[in-house]
TORVEX-936796 format. One record per residue (C-alpha): residue in one letter; residue number from 0; x, y, z. Coordinates in steps of 0.1 Angstrom, whole numbers, plus 5000, padded with zeros to 4 digits. Layout:
! residues N
@resn A	resi NUM	X X	Y Y	Z Z
...
This chain:
! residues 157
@resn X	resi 0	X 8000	Y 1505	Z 3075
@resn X	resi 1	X 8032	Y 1514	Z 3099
@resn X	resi 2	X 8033	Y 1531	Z 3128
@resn X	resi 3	X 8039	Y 1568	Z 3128
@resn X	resi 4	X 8061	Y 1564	Z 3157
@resn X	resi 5	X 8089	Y 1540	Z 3142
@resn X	resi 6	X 8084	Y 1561	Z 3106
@resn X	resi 7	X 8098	Y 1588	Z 3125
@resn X	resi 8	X 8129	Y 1566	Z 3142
@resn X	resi 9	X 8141	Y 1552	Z 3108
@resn X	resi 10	X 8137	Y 1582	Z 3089
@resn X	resi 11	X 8166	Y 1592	Z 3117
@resn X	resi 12	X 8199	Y 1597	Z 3093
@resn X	resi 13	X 8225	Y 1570	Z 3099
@resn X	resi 14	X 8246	Y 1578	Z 3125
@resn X	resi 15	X 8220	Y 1605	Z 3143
@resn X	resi 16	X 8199	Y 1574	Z 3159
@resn X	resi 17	X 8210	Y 1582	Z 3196
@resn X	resi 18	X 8239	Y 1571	Z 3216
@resn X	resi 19	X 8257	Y 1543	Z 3215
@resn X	resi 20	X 8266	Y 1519	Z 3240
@resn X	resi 21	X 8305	Y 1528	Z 3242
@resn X	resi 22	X 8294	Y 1561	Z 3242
@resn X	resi 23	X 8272	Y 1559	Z 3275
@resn X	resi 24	X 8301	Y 1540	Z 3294
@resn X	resi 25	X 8325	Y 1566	Z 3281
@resn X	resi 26	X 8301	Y 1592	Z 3294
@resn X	resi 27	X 8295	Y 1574	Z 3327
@resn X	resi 28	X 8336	Y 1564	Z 3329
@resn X	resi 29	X 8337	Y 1605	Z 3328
@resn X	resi 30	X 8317	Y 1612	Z 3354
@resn X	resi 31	X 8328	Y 1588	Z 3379
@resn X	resi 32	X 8360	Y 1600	Z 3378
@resn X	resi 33	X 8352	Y 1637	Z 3386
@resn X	resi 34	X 8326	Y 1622	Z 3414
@resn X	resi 35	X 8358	Y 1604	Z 3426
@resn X	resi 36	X 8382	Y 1632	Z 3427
@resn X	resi 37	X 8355	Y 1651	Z 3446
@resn X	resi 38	X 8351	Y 1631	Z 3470
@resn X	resi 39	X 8387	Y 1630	Z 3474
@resn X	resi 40	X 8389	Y 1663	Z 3479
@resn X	resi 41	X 8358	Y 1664	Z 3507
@resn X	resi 42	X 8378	Y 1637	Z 3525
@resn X	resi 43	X 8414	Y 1654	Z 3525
@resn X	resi 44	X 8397	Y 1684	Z 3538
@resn X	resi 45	X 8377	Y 1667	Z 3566
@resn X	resi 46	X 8416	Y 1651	Z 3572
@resn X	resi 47	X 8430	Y 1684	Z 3572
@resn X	resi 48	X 8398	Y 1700	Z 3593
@resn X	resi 49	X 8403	Y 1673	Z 3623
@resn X	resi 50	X 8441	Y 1678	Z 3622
@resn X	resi 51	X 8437	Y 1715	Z 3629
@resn X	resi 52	X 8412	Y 1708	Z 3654
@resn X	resi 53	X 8434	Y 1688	Z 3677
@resn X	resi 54	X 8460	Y 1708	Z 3670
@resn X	resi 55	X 8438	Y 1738	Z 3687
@resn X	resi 56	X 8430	Y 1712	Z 3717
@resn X	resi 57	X 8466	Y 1705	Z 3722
@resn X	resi 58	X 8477	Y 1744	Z 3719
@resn X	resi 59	X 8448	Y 1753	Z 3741
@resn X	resi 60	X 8459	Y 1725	Z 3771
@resn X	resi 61	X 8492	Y 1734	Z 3767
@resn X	resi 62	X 8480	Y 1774	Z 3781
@resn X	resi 63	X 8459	Y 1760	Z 3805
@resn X	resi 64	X 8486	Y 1736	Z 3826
@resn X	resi 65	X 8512	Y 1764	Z 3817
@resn X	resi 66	X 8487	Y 1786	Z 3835
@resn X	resi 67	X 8479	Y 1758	Z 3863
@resn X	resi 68	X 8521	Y 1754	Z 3866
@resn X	resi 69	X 8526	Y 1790	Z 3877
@resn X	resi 70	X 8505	Y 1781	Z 3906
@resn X	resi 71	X 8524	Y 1751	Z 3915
@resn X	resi 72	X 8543	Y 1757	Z 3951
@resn X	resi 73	X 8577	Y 1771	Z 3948
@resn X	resi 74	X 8601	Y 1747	Z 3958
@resn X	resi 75	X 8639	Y 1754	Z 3960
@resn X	resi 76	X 8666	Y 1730	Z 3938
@resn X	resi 77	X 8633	Y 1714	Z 3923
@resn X	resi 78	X 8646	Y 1682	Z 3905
@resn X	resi 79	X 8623	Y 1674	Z 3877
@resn X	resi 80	X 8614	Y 1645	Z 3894
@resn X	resi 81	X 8595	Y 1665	Z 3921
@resn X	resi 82	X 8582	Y 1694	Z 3897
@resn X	resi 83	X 8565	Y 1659	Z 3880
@resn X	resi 84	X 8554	Y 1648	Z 3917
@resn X	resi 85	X 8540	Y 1680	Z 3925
@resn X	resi 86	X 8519	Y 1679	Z 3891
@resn X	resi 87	X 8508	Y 1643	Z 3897
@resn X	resi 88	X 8496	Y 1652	Z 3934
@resn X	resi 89	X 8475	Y 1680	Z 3919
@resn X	resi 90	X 8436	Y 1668	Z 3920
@resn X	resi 91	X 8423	Y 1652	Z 3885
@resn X	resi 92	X 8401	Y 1681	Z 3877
@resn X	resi 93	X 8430	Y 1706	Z 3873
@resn X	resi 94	X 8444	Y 1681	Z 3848
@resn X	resi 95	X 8430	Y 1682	Z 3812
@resn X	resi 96	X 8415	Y 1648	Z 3801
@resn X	resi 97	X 8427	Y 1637	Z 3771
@resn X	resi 98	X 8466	Y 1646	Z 3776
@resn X	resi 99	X 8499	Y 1636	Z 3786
@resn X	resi 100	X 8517	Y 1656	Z 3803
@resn X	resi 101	X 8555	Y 1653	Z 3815
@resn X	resi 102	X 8582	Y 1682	Z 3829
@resn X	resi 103	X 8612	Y 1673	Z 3812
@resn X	resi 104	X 8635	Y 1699	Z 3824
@resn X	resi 105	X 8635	Y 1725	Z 3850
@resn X	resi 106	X 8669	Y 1753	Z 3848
@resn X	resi 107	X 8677	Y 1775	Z 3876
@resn X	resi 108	X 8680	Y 1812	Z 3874
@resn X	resi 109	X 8718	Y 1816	Z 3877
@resn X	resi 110	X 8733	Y 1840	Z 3906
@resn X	resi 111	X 8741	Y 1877	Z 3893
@resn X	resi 112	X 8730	Y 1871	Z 3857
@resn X	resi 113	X 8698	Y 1865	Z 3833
@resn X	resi 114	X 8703	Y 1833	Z 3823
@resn X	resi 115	X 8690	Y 1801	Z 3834
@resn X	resi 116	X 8716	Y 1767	Z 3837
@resn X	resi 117	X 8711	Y 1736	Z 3844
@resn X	resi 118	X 8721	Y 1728	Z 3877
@resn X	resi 119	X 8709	Y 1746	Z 3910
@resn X	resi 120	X 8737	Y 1765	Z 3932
@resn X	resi 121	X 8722	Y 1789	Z 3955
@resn X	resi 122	X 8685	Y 1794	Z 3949
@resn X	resi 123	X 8677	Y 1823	Z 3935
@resn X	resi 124	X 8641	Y 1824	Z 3936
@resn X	resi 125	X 8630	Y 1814	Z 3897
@resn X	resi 126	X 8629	Y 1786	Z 3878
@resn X	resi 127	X 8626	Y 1775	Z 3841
@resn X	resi 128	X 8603	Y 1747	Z 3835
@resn X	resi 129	X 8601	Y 1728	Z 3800
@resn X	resi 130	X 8568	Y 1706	Z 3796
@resn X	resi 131	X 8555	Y 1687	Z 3766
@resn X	resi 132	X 8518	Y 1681	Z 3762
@resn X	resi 133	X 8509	Y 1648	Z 3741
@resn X	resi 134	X 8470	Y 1645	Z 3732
@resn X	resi 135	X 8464	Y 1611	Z 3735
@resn X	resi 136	X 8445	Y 1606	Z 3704
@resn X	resi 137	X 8455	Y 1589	Z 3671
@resn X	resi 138	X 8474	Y 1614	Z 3659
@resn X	resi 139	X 8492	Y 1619	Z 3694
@resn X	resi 140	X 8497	Y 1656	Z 3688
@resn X	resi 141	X 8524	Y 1670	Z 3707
@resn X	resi 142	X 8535	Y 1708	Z 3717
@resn X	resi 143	X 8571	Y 1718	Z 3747
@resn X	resi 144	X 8565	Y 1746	Z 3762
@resn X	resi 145	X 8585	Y 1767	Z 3788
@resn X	resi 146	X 8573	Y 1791	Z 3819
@resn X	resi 147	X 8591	Y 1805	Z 3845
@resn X	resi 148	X 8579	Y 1792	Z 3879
@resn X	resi 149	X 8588	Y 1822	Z 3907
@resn X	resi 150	X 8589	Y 1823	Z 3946
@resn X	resi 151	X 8565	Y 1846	Z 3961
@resn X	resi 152	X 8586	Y 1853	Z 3990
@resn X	resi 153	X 8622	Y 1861	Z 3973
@resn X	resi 154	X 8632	Y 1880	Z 3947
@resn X	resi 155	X 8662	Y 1875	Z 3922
@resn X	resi 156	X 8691	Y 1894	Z 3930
C-alpha cells in the first residue's frame, strides 16, 4: 500500500508540481534588485539630509560672526589685514568651532555719495566688510557674506 501523502504529489498535473529552481532564482534575482534600489534611495537621502544640515550650520555661523562683526571696534582706513587682526584677537568663545573664517575685502563709504570703493580717502565713518565662512568638515561648505561695519561717534555726510 502507498502513502496517501505522495498519492496526492504525483497525482499533481505535469507542470503544476511547484516551482522550479530557475524560477526561485528569478524570483529572488527580482527582489534583490528592488531591495537594492531601496536602499539606494535611503542612502541618497541620508546624503542629501546631511548636506542640508551643514549647509544650515554654515548659514547659521555665517549670522552669528556677521552679528559678532558689527560689534568689532571701528577703526578708520581699516586694511583687511587689521579687520582680520581684530577678529583673530577676539576671545575663542565668540568664535564658532568648526569654521573658517577670513575678511577678504573691506570698501570704504565714498565722500558725498552711497557707494562704497575700494580704497579709503577721508574716512567717512562706514565700512563694507566681505567675509567667507568655510565649515571645516568634509564637504568644506562655504557661504561670503557682506555687513556694513559703522562708527558710533561719526556719521556719514
Amino acid at each position: 500500500m502507498q502513502n496517501p501523502t505522495l498519492q496526492r504529489w504525483r497525482s499533481a498535473a505535469p507542470g503544476q508540481a511547484g516551482s522550479s529552481l530557475i524560477e526561485v532564482l528569478v524570483a529572488m534575482a527580482i527582489i534583490s534588485l528592488v531591495v537594492f534600489g531601496v536602499m539606494a534611495g535611503f542612502t541618497s537621502t541620508a546624503k542629501i539630509s546631511a548636506s542640508v544640515d551643514q549647509r544650515a550650520e554654515v548659514d547659521s555661523a555665517v549670522a552669528s560672526i556677521s552679528d559678532r562683526l558689527t560689534t568689532m571696534p571701528y577703526r578708520a582706513c581699516s586694511t583687511v589685514a587689521e579687520a582680520n587682526a581684530d577678529y583673530i584677537a577676539w576671545p575663542a568663545a565668540h568664535r564658532p568651532a568648526g569654521f573658517t573664517v577670513e575678511i577678504t575685502a573691506v570698501s570704504y563709504l565714498a565722500a558725498a555719495s552711497t557707494a562704497y570703493v575700494a580704497t579709503c580717502g577721508t574716512d567717512q565713518g562706514a565700512q563694507l566688510i566681505t567675509l567667507r565662512v568655510v565649515a571645516d568638515g568634509v564637504d568644506r561648505e562655504t557661504r561670503s557674506s557682506q555687513i556694513v561695519l559703522r562708527n558710533p561717534v561719526a556719521s556719514p555726510t
